[in-house]
N, C-alpha and C positions, 0 to 999 in steps of 0.2 A: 530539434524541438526546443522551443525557448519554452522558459517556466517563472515561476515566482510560488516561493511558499514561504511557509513560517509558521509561527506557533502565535497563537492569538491569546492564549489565557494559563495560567497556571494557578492551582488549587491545591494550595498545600505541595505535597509530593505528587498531582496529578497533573498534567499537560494534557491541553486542547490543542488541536495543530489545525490547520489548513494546505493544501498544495492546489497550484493550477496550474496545468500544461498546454500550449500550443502549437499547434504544426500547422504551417500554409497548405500541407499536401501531406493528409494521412496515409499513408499507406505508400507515399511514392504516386499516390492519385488525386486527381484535379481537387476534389474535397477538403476543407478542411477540419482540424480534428482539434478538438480542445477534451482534455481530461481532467475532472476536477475534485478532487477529496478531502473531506472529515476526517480527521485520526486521531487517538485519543491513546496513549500511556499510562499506567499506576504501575508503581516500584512497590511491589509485596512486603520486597527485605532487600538488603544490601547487596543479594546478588543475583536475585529472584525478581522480576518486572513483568504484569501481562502488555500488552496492546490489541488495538485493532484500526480499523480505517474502511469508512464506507467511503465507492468512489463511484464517476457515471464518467465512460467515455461518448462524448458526443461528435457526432460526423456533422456537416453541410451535407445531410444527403440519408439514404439506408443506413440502418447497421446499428444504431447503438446500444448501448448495453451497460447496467451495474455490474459493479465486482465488490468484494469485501475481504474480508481476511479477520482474524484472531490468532494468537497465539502468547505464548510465551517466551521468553528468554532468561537462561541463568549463566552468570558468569561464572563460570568454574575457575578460572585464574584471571590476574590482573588483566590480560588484553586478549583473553580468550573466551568466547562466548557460545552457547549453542542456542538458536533459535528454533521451536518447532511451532509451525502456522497452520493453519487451514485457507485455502484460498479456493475463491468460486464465484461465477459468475449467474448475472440473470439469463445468458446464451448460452447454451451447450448445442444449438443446432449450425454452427460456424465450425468444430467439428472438434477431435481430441485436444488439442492445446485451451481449449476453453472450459474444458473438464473442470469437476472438481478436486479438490489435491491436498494431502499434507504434506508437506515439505522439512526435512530438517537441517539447517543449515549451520557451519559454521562460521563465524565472526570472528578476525583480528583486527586489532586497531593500532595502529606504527603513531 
């Protein structure tokens, strides 16, 4: 999938982003699929940051659908971080993997 993204604006300690994704063939099928997103970051405190990102995947064809996300992230140590989000979509009838979720992840950074 080819892509192009970037960050469009920054406000103080705030960032705007942008991402857009392309596949000739979503899914492995004749369609094609472009996914495109809004994302936004604020750094609370030094080690404290929320985000979120509204996205819409679109088909050549059936199917498509918004997703979003929020959450936060704190760095507990220099290149270690823990994220927890919420992510969820405008389709839940595609089936559980399109559920909604909170996630907590961890993050290092080499």
């Amino acid at each position: 999938m080819g892509s192009q993204a970037g960050r469009f604006d920054a406000i103080g300690r705030r960032a705007l982003g942008a991402a857009v994704f392309y596949s000739p063939d979503g899914f492995g099928a004749a369609d094609e699929a472009v996914y495109y997103e809004v994302n936004a970051s604020y750094p609370a405190t030094e080690k404290l940051s929320f985000s979120g990102a509204l996205g819409r995947q679109a088909y050549d064809g059936p199917g498509d659908y918004t997703t979003w996300n929020a959450g936060a992230t704190w760095a507990f140590m220099p290149r270690l971080a823990a994220d927890l989000r919420y992510h969820d979509t405008s389709e839940h009838g595609f089936g559980q993997l399109y559920d909604s979720r909170a996630v907590l992840s961890l993050k290092a950074t080499f």
